[in-house]
N, CA and C atoms as an extended XYZ file, in Angstrom:
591
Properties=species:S:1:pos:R:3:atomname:S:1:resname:S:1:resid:I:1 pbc="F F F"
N        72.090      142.611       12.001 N   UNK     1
C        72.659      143.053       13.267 CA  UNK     1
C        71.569      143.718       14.106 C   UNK     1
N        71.335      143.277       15.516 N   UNK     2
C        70.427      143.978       16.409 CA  UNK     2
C        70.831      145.527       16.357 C   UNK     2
N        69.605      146.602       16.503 N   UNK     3
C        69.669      147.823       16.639 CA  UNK     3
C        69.476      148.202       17.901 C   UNK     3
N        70.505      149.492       18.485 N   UNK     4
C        70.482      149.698       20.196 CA  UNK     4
C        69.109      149.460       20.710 C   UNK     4
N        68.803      149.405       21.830 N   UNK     5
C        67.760      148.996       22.728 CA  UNK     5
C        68.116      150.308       23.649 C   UNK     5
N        66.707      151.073       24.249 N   UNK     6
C        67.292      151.772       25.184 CA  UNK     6
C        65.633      151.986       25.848 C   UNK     6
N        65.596      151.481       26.936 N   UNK     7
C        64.828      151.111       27.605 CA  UNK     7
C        63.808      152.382       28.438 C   UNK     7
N        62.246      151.693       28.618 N   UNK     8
C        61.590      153.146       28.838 CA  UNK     8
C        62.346      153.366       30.399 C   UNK     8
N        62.007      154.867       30.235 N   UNK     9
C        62.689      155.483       31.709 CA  UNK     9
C        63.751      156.281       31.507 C   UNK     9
N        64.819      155.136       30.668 N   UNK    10
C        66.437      155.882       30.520 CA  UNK    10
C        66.021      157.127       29.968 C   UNK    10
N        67.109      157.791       29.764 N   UNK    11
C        67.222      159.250       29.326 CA  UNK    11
C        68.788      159.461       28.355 C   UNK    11
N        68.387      159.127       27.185 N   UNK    12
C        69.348      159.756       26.200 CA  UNK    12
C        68.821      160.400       25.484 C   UNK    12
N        70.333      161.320       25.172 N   UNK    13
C        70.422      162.734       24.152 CA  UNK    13
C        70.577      162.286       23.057 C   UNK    13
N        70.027      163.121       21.999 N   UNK    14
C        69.503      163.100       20.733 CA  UNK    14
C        70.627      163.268       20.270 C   UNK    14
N        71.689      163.851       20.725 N   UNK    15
C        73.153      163.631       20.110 CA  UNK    15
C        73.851      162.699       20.288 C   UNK    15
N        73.675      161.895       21.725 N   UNK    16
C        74.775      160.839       21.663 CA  UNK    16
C        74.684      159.478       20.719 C   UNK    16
N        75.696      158.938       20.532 N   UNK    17
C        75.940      158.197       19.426 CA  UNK    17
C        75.841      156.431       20.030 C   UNK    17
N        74.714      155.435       19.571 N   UNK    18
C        74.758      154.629       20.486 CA  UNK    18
C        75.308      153.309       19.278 C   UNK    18
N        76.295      152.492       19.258 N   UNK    19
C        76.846      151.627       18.505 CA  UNK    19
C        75.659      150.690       18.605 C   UNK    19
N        75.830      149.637       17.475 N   UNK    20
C        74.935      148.881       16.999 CA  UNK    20
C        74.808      147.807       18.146 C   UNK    20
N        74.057      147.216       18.513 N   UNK    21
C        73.296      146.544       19.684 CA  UNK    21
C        73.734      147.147       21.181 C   UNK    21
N        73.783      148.207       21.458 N   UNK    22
C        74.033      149.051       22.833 CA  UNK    22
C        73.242      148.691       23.351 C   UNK    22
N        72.637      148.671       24.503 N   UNK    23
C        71.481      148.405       25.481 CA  UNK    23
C        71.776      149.280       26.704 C   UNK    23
N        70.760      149.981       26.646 N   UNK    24
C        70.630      151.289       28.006 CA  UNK    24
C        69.431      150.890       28.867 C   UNK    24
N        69.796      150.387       29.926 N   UNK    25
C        69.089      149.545       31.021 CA  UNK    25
C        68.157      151.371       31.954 C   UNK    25
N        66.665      150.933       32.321 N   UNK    26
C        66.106      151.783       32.728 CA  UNK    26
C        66.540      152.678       33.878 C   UNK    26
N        66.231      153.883       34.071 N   UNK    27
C        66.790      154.784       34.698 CA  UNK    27
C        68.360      155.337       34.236 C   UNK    27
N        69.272      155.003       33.140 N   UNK    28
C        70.300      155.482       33.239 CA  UNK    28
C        70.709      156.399       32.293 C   UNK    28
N        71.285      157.500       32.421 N   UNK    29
C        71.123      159.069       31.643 CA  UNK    29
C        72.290      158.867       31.000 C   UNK    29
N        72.457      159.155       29.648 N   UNK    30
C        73.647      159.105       28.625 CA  UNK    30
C        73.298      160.324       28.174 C   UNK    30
N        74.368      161.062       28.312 N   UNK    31
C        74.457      163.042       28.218 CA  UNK    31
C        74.585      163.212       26.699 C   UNK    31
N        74.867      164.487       26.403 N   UNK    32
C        75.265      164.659       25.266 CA  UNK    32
C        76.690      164.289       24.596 C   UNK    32
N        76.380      163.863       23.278 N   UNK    33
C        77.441      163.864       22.662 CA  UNK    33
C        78.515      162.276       22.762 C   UNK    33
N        78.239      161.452       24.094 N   UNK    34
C        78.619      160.458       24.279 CA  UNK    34
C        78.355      159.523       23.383 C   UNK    34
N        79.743      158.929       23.356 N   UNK    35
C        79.720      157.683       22.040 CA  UNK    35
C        79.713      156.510       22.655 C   UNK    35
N        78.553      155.528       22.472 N   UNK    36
C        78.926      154.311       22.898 CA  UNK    36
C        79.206      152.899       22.007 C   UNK    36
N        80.335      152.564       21.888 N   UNK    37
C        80.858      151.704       21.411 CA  UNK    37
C        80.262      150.466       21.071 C   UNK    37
N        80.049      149.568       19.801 N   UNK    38
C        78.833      148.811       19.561 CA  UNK    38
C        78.741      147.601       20.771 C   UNK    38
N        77.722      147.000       21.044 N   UNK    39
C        77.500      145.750       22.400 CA  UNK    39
C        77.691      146.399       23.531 C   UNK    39
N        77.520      147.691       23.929 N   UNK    40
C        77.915      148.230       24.655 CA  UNK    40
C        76.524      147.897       25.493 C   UNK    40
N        76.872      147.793       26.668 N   UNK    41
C        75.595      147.729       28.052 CA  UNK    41
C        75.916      148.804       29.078 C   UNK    41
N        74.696      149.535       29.703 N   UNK    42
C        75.371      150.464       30.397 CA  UNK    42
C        73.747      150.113       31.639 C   UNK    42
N        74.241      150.234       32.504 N   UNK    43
C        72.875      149.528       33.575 CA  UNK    43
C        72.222      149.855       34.310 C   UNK    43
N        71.008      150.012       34.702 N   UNK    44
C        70.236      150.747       35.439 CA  UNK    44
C        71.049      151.654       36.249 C   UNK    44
N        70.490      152.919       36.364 N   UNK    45
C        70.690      154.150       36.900 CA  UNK    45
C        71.766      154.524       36.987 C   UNK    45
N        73.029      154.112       35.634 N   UNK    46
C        74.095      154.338       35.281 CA  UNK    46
C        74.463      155.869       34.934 C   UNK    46
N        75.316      156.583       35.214 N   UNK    47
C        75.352      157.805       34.156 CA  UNK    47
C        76.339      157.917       33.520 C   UNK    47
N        76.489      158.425       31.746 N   UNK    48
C        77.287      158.696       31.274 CA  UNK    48
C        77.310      159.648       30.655 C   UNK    48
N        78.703      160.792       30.680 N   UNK    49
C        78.771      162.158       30.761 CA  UNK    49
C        79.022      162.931       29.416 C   UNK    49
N        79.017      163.819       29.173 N   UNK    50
C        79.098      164.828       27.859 CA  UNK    50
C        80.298      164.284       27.390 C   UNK    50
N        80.410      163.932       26.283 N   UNK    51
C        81.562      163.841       25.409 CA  UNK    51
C        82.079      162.231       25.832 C   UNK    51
N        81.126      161.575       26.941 N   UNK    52
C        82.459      160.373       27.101 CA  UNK    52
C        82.866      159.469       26.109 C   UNK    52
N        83.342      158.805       26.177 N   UNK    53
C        83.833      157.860       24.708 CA  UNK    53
C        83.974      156.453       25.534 C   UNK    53
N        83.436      155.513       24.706 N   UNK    54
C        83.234      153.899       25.403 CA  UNK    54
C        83.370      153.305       24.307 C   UNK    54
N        84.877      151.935       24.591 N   UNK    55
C        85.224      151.155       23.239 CA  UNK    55
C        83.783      149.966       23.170 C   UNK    55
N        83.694      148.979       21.847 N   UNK    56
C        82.882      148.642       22.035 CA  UNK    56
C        83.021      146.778       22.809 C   UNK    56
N        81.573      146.049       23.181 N   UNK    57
C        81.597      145.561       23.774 CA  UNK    57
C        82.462      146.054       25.542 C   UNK    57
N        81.859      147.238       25.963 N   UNK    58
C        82.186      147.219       27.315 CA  UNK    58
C        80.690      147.189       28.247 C   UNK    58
N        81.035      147.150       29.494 N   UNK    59
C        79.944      147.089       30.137 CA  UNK    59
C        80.044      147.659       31.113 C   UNK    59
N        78.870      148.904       31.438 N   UNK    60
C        78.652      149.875       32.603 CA  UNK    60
C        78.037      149.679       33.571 C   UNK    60
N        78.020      149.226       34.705 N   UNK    61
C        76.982      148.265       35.965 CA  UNK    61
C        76.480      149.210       36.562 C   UNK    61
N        75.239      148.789       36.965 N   UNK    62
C        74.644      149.949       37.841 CA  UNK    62
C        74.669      150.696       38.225 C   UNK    62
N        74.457      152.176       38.518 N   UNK    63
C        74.591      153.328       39.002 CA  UNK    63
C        76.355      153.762       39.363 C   UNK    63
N        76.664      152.869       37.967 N   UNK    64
C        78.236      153.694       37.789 CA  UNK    64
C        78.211      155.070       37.099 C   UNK    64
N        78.859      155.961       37.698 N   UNK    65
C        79.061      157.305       37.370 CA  UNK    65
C        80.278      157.744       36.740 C   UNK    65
N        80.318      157.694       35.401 N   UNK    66
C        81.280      158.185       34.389 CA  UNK    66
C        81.323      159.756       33.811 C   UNK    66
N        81.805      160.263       34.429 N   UNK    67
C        82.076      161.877       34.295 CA  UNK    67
C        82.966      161.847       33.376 C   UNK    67
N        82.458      162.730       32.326 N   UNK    68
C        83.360      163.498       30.991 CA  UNK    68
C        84.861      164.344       31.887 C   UNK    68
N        85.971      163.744       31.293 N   UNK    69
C        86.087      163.486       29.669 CA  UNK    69
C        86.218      162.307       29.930 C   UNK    69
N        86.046      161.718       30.501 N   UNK    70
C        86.582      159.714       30.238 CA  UNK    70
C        86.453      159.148       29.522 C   UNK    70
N        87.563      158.272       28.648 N   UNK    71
C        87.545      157.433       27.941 CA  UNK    71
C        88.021      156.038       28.520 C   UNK    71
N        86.920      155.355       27.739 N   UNK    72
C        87.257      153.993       27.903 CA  UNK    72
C        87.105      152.952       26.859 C   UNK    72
N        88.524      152.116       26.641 N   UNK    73
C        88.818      151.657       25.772 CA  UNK    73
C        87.686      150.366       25.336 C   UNK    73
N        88.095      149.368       24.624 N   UNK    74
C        87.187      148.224       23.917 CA  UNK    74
C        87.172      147.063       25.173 C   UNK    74
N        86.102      146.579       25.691 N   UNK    75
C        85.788      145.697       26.635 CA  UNK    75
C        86.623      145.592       27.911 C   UNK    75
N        85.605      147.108       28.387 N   UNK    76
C        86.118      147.183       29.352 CA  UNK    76
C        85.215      147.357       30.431 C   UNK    76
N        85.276      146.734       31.466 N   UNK    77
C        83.911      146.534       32.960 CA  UNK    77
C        84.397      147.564       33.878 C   UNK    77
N        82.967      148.413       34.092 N   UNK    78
C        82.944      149.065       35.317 CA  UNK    78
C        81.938      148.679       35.969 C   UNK    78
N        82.262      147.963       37.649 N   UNK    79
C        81.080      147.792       38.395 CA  UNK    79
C        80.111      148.391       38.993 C   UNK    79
N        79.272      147.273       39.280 N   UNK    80
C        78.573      148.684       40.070 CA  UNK    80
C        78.866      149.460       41.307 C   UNK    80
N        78.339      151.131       41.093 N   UNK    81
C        78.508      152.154       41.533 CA  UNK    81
C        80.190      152.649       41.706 C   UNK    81
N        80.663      152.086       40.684 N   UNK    82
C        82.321      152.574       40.390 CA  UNK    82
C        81.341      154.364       40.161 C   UNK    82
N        82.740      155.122       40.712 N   UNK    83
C        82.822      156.466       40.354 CA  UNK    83
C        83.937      157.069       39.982 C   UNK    83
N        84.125      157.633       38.207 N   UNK    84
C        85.109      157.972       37.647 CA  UNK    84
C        84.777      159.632       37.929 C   UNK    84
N        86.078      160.421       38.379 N   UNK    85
C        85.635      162.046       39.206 CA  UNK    85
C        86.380      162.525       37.590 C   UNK    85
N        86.072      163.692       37.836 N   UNK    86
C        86.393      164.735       36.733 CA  UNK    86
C        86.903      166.180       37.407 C   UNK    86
N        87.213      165.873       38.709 N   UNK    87
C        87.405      167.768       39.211 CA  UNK    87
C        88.689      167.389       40.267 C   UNK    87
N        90.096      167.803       39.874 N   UNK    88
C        90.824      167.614       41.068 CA  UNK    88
C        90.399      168.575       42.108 C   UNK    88
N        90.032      169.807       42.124 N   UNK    89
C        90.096      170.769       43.335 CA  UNK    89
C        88.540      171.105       43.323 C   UNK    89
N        87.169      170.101       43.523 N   UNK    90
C        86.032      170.051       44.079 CA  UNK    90
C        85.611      171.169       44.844 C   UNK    90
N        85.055      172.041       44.069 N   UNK    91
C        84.303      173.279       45.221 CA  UNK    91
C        82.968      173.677       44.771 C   UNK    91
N        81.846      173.473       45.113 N   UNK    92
C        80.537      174.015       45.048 CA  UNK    92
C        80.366      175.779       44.834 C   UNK    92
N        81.363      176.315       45.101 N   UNK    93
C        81.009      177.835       45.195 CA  UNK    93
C        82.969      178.279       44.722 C   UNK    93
N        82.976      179.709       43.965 N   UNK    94
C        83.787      180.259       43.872 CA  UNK    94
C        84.550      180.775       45.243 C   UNK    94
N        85.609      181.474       45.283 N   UNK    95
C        85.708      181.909       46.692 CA  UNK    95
C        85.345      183.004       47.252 C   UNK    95
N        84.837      183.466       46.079 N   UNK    96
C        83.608      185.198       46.695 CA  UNK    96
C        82.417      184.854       46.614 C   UNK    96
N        82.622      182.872       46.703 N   UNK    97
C        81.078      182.815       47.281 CA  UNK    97
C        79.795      182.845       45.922 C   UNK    97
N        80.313      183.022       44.755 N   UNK    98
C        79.008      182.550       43.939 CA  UNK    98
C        79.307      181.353       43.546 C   UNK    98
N        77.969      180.675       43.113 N   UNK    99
C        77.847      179.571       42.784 CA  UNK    99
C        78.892      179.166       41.849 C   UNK    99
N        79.790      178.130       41.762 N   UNK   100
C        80.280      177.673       40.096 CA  UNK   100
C        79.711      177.801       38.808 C   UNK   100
N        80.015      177.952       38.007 N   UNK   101
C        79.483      176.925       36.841 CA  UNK   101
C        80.620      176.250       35.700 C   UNK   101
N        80.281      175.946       34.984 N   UNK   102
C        80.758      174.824       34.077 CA  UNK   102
C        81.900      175.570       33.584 C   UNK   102
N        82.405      176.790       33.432 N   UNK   103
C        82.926      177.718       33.028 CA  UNK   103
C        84.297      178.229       33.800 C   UNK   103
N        83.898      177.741       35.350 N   UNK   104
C        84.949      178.117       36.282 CA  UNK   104
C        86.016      176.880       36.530 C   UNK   104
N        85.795      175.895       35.733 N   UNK   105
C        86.874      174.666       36.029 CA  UNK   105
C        87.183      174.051       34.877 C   UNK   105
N        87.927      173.193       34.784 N   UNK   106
C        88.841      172.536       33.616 CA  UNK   106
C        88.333      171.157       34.076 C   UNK   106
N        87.337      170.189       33.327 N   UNK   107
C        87.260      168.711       33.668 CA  UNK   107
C        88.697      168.272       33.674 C   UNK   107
N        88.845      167.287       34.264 N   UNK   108
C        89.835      166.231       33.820 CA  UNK   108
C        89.024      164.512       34.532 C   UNK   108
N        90.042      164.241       32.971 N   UNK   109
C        89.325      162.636       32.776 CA  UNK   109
C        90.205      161.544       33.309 C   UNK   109
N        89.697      160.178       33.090 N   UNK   110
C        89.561      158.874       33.552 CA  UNK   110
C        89.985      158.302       32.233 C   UNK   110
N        91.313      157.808       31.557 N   UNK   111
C        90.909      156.572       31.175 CA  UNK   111
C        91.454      155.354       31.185 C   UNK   111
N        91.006      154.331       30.886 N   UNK   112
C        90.948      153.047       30.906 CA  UNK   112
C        90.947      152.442       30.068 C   UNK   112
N        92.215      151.613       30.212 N   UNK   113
C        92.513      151.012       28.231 CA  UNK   113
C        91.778      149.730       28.214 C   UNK   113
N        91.967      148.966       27.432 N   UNK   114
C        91.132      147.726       26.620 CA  UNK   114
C        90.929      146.856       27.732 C   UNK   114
N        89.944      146.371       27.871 N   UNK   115
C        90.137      145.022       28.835 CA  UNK   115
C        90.215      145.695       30.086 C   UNK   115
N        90.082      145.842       30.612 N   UNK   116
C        90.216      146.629       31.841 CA  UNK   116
C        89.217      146.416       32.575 C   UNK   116
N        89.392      146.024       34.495 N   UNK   117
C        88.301      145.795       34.877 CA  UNK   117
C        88.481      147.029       36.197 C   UNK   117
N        87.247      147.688       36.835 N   UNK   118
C        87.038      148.676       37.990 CA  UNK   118
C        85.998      147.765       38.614 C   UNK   118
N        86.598      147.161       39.458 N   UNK   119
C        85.596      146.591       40.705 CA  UNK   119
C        84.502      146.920       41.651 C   UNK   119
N        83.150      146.842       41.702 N   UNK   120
C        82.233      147.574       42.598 CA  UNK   120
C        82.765      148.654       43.785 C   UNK   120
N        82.134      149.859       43.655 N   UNK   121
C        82.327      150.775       44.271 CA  UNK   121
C        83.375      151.279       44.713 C   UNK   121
N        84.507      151.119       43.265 N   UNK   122
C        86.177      151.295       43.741 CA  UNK   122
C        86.114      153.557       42.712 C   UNK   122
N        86.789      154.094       42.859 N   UNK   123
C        86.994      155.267       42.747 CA  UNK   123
C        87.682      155.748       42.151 C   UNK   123
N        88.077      156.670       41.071 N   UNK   124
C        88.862      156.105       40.248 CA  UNK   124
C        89.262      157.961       40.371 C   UNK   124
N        90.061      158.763       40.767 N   UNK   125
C        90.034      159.873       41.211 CA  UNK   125
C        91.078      160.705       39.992 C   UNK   125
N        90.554      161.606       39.376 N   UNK   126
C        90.906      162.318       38.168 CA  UNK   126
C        92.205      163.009       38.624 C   UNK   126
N        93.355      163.082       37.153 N   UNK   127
C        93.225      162.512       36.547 CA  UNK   127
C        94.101      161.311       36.549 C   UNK   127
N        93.815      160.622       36.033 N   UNK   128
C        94.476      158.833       36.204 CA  UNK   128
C        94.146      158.319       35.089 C   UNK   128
N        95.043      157.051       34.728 N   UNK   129
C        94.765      155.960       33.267 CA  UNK   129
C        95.570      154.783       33.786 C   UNK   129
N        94.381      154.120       33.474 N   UNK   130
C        94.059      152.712       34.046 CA  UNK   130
C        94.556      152.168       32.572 C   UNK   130
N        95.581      151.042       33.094 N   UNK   131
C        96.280      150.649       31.821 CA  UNK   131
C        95.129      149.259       31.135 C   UNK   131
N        95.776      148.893       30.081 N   UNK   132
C        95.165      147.630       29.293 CA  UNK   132
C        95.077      146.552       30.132 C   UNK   132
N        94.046      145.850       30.287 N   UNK   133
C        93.905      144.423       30.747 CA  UNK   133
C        94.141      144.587       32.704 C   UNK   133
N        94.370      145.795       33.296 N   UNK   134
C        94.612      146.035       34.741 CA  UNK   134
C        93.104      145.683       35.253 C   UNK   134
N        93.087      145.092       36.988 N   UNK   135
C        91.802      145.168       37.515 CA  UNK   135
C        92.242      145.596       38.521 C   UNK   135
N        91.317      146.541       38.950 N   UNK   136
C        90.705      147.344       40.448 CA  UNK   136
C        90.150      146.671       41.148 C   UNK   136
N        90.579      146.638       42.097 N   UNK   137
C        90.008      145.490       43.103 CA  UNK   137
C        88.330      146.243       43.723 C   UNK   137
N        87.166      145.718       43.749 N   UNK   138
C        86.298      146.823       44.615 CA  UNK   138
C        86.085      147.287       46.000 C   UNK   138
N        86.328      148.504       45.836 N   UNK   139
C        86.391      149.140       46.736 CA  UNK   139
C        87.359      150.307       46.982 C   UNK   139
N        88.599      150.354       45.913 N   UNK   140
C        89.628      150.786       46.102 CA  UNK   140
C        89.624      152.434       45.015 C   UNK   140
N        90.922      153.147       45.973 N   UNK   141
C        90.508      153.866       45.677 CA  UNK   141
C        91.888      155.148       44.895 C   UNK   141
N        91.934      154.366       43.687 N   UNK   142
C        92.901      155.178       42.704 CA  UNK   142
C        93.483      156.215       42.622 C   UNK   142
N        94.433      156.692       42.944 N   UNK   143
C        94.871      158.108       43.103 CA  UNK   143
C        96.257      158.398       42.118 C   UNK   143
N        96.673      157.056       41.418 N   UNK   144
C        97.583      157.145       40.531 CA  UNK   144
C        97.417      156.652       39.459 C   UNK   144
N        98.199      156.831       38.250 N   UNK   145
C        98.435      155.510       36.985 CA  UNK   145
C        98.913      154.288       37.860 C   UNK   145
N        97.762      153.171       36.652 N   UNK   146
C        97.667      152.006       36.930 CA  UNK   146
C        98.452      151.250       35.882 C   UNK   146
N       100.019      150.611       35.781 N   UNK   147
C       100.367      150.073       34.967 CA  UNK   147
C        99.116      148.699       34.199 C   UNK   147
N        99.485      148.371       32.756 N   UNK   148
C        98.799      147.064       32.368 CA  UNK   148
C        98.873      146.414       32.798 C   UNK   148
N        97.916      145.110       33.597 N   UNK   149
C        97.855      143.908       33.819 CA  UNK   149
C        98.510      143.854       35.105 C   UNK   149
N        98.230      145.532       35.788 N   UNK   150
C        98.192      145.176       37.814 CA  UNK   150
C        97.142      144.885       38.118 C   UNK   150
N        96.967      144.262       39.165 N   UNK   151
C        96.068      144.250       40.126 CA  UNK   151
C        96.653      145.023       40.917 C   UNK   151
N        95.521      145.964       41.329 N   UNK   152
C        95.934      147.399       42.669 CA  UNK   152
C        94.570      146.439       43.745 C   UNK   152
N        94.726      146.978       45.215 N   UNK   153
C        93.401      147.072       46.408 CA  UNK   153
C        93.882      147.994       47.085 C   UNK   153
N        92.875      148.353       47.781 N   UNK   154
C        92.774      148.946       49.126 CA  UNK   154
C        92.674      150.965       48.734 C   UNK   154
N        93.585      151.348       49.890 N   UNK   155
C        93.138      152.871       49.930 CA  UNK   155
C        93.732      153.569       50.501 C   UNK   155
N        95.051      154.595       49.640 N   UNK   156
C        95.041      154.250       48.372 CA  UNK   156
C        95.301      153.040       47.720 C   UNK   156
N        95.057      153.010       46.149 N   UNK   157
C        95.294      151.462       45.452 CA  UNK   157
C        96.807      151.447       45.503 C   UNK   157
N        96.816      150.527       45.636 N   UNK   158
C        98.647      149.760       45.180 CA  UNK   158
C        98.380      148.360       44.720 C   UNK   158
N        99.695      147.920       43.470 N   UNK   159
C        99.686      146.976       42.940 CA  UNK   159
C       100.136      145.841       43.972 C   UNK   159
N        99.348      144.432       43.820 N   UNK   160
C        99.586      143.583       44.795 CA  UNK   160
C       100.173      142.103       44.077 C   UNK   160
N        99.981      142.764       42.567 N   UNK   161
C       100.111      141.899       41.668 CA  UNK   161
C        99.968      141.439       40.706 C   UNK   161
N        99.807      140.867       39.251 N   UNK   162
C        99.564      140.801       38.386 CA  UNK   162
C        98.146      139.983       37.688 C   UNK   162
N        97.447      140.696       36.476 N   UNK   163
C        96.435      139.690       36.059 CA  UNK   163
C        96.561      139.307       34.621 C   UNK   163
N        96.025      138.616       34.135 N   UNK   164
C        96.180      138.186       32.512 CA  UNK   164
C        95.015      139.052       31.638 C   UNK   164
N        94.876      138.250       30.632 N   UNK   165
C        93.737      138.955       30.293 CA  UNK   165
C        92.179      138.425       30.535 C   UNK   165
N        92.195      137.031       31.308 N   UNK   166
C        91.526      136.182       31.655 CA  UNK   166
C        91.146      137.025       32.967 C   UNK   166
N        91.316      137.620       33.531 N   UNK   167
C        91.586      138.403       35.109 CA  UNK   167
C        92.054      137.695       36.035 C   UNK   167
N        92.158      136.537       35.962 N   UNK   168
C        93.070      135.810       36.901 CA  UNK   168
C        94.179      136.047       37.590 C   UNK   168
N        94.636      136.276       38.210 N   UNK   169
C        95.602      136.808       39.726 CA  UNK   169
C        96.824      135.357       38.490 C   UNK   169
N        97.850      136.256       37.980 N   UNK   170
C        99.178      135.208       37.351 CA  UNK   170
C       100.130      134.634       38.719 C   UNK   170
N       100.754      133.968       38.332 N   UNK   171
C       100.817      132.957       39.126 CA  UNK   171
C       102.887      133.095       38.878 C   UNK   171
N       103.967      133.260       39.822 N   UNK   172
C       105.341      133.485       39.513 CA  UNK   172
C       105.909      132.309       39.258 C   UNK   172
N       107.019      131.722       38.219 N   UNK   173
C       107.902      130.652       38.449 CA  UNK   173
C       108.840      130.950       37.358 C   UNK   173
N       110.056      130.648       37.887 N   UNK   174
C       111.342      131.104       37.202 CA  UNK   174
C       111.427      132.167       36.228 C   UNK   174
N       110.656      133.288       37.257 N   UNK   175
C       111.251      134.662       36.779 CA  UNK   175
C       110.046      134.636       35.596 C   UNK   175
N       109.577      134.149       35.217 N   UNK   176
C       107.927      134.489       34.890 CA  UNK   176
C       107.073      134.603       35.336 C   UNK   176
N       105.797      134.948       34.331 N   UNK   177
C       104.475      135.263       35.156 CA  UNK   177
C       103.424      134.109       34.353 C   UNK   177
N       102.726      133.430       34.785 N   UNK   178
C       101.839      132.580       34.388 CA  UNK   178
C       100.340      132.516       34.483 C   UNK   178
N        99.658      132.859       33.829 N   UNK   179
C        97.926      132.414       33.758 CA  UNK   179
C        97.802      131.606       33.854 C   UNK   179
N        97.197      130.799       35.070 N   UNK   180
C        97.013      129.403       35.475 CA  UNK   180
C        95.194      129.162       34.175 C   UNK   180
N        94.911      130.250       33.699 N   UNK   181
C        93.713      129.478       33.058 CA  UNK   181
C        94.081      129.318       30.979 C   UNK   181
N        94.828      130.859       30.880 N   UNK   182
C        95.427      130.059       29.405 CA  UNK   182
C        96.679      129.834       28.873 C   UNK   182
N        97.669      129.352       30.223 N   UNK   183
C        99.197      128.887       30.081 CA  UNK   183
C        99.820      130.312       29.494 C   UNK   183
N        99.400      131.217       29.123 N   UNK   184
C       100.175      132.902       28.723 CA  UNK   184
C       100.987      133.007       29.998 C   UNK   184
N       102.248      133.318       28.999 N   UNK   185
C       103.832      133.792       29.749 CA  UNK   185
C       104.096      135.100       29.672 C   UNK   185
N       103.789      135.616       30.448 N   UNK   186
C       104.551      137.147       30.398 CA  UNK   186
C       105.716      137.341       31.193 C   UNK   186
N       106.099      138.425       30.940 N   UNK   187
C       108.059      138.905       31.717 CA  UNK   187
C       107.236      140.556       32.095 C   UNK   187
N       108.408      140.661       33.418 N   UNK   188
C       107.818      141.840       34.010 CA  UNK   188
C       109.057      142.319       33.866 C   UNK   188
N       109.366      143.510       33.117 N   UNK   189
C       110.398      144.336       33.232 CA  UNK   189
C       110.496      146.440       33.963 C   UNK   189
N       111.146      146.205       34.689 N   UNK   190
C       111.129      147.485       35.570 CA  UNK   190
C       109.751      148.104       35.718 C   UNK   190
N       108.593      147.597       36.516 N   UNK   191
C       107.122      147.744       36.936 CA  UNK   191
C       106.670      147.530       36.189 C   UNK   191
N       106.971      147.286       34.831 N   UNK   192
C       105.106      146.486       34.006 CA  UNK   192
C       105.327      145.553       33.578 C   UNK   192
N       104.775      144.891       32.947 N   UNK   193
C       104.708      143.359       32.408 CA  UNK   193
C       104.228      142.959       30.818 C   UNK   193
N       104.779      142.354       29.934 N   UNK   194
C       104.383      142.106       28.793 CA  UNK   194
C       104.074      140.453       28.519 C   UNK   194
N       103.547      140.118       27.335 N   UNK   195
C       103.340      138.925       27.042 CA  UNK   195
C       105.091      138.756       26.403 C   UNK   195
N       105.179      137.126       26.819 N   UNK   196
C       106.768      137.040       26.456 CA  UNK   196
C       106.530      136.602       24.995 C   UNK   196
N       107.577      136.808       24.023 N   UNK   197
C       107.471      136.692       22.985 CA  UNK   197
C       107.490      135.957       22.213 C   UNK   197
């Protein structure tokens, strides 16, 4: 089995945990303590944050910014310059005016179940969970839970419709849902959708 690759430039911590053939593309900082899931790719001038957790075979695109605590499940794509936030109430300074620190706020995380795709420069605004097999259209900009296997766009995201696990936009006929690429039938019952049985 290939052993991680992590390329000159990048910057990982001596604690984080990199699964067997990971590849850390130059310029991109993997913090402490972050686990990355084996086949994992994470891509030039990517960052990934203290504690994050990444299933394996996913892939991190360019100067995507994954702020702790986020988890993300087994093969799952974030494009490039997706930004997962970690702070609902964002303030640089206390309100008597000293600086923050790490001490004065409660992260909250991002996650994103299996299969799951976040489309270039879509936003993914804490906290929220992006269901199994769902894609983000890019550009858009998350402010709620994302049932499995929606497609959300725009800003805010809303579902416009359904995808498989192929990502293909499913296709409606007699009260089903259809993957025009691997004939999979799913049934949508009261907002989400399952494979039919």
């Amino acid at each position: 089995m290939p052993e991680s690759f992590v390329a000159p430039g990048a910057d990982v911590a001596g604690s984080a945990r990199l699964g067997v053939g990971v590849k850390v593309w130059h310029l991109a900082q993997v913090r402490e303590r972050a686990d990355l899931g084996a086949n994992t790719i994470v891509g030039r001038g990517a960052y990934v944050g203290i504690g994050v957790r990444v299933g394996e075979n996913s892939k991190i695109q360019n100067h995507a910014l994954v702020y702790e605590p986020a988890e993300l499940g087994a093969g799952v794509f974030i494009g490039p310059a997706v930004v997962l936030t970690n702070d609902t109430f964002p303030r640089a300074i206390n309100p008597d005016g000293t600086l923050k620190s790490g001490s004065d706020w409660d992260a909250v995380g991002v996650t994103i179940g299996e299969g799951a795709s976040i489309g270039a420069r879509a936003v993914c605004v804490a906290p929220v969970t992006i269901g199994p097999w769902a894609t983000v259209a890019a550009g858009a900009v998350v402010t709620r839970d994302v049932p499995a296997h929606a497609l959300v766009v725009g800003v805010p995201a809303r579902r416009i419709g359904w995808v498989g696990r192929a990502g293909i936009p499913l296709v409606e006929e007699d009260g089903h849902w259809y993957c025009p690429s691997s004939g999979t039938v799913y049934t949508e019952d009261g907002g989400s959708l399952r494979e039919a049985g």
